[in-house]
KEKOL-282040 format. One line per field, with one value per residue (C-alpha): x, y, z; residue number from 1. Coordinates in Angstrom, 3 decimals. Layout:
<nodes>
px [X|...]
py [Y|...]
pz [Z|...]
k [NUM|...]
</nodes>
This chain:
<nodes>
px [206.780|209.995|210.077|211.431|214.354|215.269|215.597|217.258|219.897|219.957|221.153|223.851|225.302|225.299|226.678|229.331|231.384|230.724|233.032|231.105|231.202|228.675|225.759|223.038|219.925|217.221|214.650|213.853|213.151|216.619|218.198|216.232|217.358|221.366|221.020|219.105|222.233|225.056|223.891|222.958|221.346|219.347|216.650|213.588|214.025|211.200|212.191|208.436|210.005|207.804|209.440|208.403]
py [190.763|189.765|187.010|183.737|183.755|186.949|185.807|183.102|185.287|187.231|184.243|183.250|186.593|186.512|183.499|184.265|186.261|184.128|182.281|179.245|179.764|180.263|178.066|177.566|176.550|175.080|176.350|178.245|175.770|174.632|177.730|177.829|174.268|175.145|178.520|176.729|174.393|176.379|179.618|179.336|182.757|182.071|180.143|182.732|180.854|178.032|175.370|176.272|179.000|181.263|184.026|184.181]
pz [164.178|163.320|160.224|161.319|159.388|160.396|163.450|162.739|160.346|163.790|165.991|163.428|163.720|167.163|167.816|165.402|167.561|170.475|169.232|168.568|164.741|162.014|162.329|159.745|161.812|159.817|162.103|164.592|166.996|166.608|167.286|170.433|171.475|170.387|172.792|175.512|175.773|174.888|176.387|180.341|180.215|177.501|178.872|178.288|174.632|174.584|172.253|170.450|169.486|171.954|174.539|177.758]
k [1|2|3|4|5|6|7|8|9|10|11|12|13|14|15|16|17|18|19|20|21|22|23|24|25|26|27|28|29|30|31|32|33|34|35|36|37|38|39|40|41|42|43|44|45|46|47|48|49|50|51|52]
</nodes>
């Protein structure tokens, strides 16, 4: 199981080189809501924070 801020670390480095920048989520529910919107693909991500 993957700690939550890992995850989140994970998500800022990702989205780094996307081009969209670094961004510092404060949780991981609002990771999920930036990727749902900015990332079409990305809609397994439940704003919970669960993966379907």
């Amino acid at each position: 199981m993957m700690h939550q801020d890992d995850l989140i670390q994970l998500m800022n480095d990702y989205l780094h080189p996307c081009g969209l920048g670094v961004i510092d989520f404060d949780s991981l529910q609002d990771a999920a809501r930036f990727i749902n919107q900015n990332i079409p693909w990305a809609q397994m991500i439940d704003i919970d924070g669960e993966f379907d």
